[in-house]
C-alpha positions in Angstrom: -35.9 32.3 -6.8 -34.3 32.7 -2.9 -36.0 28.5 -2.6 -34.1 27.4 -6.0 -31.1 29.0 -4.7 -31.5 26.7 -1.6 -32.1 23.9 -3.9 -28.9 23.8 -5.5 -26.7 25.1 -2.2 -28.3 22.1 -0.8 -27.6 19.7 -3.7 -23.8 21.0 -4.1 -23.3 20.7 -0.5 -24.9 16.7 -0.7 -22.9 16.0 -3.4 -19.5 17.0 -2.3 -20.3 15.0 1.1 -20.9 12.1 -1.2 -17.7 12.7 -3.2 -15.9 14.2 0.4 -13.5 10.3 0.7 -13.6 9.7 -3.4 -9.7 10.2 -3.4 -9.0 7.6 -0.6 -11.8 4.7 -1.8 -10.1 5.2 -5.2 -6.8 4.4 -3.5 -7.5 2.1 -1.5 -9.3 0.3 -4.3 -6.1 0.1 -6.3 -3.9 -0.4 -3.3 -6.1 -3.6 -2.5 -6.0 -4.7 -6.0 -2.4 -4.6 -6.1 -1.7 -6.0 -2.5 -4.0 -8.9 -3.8 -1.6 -9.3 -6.4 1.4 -9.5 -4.5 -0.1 -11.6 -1.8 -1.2 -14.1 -4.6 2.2 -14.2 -6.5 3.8 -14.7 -3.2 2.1 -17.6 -2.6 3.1 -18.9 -5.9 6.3 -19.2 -4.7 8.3 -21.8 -3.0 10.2 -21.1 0.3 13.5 -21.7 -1.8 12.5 -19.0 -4.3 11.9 -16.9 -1.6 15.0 -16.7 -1.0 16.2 -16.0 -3.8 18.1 -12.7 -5.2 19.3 -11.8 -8.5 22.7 -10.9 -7.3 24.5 -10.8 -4.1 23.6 -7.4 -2.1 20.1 -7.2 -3.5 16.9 -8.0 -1.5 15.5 -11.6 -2.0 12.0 -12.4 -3.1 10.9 -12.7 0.4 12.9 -9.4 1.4 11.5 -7.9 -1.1 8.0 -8.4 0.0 8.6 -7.7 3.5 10.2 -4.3 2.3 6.9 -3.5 0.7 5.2 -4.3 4.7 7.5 -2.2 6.4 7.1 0.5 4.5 3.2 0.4 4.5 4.2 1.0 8.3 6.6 3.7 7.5 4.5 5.8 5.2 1.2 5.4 7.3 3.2 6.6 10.9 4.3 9.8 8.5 0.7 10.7 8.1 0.2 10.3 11.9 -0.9 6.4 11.7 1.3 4.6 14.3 2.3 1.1 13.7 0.1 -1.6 15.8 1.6 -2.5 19.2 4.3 -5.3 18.2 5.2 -4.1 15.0 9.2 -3.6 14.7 9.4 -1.9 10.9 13.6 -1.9 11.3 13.5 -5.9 11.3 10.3 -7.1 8.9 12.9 -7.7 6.3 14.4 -10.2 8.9 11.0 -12.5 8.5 11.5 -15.7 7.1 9.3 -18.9 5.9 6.4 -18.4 3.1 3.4 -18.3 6.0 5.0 -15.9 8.1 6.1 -13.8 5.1 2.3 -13.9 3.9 0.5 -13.6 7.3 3.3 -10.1 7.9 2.1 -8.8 4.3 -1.5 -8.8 4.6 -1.6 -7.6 8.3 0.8 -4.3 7.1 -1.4 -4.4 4.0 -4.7 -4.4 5.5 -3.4 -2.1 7.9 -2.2 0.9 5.7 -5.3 0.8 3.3 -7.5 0.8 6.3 -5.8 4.0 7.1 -6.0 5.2 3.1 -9.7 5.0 4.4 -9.9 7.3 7.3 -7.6 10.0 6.0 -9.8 13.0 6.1 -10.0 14.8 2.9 -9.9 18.3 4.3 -6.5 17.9 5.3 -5.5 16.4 1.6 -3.6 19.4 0.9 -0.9 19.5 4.2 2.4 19.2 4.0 4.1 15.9 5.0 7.4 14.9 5.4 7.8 11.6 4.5 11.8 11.8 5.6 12.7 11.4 1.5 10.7 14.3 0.8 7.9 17.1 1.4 5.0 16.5 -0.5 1.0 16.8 0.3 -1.2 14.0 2.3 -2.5 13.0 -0.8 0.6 12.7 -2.9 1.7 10.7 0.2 -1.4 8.7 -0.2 -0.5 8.0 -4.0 2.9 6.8 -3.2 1.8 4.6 -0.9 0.2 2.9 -4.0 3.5 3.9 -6.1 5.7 1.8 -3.8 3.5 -1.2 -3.8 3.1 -1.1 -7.3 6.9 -0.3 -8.0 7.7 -3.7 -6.1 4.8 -5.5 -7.9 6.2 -4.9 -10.7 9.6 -6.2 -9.5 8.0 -9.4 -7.9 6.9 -10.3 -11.0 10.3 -10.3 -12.7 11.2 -12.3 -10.2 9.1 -14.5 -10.5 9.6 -14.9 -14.0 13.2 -15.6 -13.4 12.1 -18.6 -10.9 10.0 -19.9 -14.2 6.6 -18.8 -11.8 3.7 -16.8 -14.2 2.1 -14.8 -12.0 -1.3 -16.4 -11.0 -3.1 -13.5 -12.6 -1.7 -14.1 -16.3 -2.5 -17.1 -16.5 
């Protein structure tokens, strides 16, 4: 009896190691599938709807997906994440031209879900303050997807304004 109770301590134990990062690989699984997304519709662009707003006060395409960078940034250095050496968050939104727009995007994109990655899940349930608000690590985790997504989802009507289909619809 006392060697089947070792069994199963030992097989719970393996099996919540295995499952011990499900709840970042999930995210960062979405979080790549949507960056993907973004990262392909923004090359579907041209640099003129780029710059393009709906109305006057209201980020442009291109501000718009620089927004989404700098606050990869933002939301990682809440968690404890610094930005790399080089990165100025307070004037992303300032980048202009379609390759520098894209080559900004995937390095704050590749950057955040790397970190998604390394969160260790023993601290999920800490406090954060993300300056906005107090929630856990992983709620903080899930917004980071939230906010992507959020600004997916505006991107495309963008696009769809500028007669561009997103290249996933198609």
């Amino acid at each position: 009896m006392k060697k089947i109770g070792i069994l199963l301590l030992l097989l719970q134990t393996l099996s919540a190691f295995a499952q011990g990062n499900q709840a970042q690989e999930s995210i960062a699984g979405l979080l790549e599938m949507t960056q993907g997304q973004i990262l392909s519709l923004t090359q579907a662009f041209d640099d003129s709807q780029l710059n393009w707003r709906p109305a006057e006060g209201i980020r442009s395409t291109g501000e718009t997906v620089m927004h989404v960078a700098a606050a990869n940034y933002y939301l990682a250095m809440k968690l404890g994440f610094p930005p790399p050496e080089g990165v100025d968050m307070m004037n992303l939104e300032s980048v202009r031209g379609k390759e520098a727009i894209l080559e900004a995007y995937k390095k704050s994109a590749d950057f955040v879900r790397e970190k998604v990655l390394t969160e260790d899940s023993g601290r999920l349930g800490e406090e954060v303050d993300l300056g906005f608000a107090k929630m856990s690590r992983l709620s903080a985790l899930l917004m980071v997807l939230e906010h992507t997504g959020e600004h997916k989802g505006q991107l495309i009507a963008y696009a769809r304004s500028n007669g561009v289909a997103p290249p996933w619809s198609e």
